[in-house]
C-alpha positions as a Python dict, from the first residue, in 0.01 Angstrom:
ca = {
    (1, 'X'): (0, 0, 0),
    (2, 'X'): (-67, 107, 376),
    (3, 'X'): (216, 354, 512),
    (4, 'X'): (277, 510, 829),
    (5, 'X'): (495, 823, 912),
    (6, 'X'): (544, 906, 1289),
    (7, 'X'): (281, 1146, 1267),
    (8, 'X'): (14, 1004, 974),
    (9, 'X'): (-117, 692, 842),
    (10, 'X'): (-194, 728, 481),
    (11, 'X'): (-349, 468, 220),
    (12, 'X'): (-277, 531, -159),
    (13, 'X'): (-157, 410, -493),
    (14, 'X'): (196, 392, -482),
    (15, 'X'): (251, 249, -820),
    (16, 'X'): (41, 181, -1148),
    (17, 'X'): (216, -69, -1426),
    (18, 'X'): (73, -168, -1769),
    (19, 'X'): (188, -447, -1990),
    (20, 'X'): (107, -559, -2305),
    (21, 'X'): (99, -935, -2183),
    (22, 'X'): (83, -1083, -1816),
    (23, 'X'): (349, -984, -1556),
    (24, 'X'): (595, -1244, -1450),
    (25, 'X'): (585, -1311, -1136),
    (26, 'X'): (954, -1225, -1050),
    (27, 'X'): (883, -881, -1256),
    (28, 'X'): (612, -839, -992),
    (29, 'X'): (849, -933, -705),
    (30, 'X'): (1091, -737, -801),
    (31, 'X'): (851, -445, -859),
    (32, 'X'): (723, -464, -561),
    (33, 'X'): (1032, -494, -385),
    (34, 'X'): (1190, -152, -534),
    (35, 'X'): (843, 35, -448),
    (36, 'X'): (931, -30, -71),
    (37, 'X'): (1260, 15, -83),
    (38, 'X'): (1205, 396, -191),
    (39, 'X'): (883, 444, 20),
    (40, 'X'): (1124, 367, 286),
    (41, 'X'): (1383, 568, 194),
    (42, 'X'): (1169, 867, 198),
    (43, 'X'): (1071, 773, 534),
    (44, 'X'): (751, 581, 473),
    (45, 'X'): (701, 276, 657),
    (46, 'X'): (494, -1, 473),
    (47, 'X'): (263, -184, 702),
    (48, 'X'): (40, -338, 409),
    (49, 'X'): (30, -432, 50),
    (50, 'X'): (-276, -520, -129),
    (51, 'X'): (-284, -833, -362),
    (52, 'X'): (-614, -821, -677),
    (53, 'X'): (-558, -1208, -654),
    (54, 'X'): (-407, -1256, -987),
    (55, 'X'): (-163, -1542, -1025),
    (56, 'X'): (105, -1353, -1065),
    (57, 'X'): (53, -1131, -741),
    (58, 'X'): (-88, -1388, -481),
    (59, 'X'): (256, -1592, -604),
    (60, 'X'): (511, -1267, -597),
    (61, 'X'): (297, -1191, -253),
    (62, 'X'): (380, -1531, -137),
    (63, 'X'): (747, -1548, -234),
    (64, 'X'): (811, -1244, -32),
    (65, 'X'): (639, -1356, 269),
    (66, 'X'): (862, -1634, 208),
    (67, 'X'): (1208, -1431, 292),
    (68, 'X'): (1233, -1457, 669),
    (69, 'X'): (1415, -1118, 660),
    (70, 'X'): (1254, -905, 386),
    (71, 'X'): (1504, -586, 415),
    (72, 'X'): (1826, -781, 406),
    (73, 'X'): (1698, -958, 80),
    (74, 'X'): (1541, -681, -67),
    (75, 'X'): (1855, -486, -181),
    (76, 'X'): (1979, -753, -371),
}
């Protein structure tokens, strides 16, 4: 993921997962959905995520871009 602060941009690995099988991809979404939720909460602001082109992630990817308003859905 790409963050900003007010002072920094920064580019790192926010989160690592392994599974024994394939991720769903709600698992995914909802992965994905709690690792912005506390990178904002410490402040961070996402700007980008970063997709490997797996099933699983280009369709969690596109279900999120799907919400028209990502932080009002993204608590619940």
């Amino acid at each position: 993921m790409r963050m900003e602060t007010e002072c920094k941009r920064l580019e790192t690995t926010t989160c690592y997962t392994f599974t024994s099988c394939p991720i769903k991809t709600i698992d995914l979404k909802n992965l994905i959905k709690k690792v912005i939720i506390k990178c904002e909460e410490c402040g961070l602001n996402v700007v980008a995520t970063v997709c490997d082109q797996g099933s699983a992630n280009v369709a969690a990817i596109r279900s999120l871009s799907d919400v028209r308003n990502f932080r009002q859905t993204a608590r619940t």
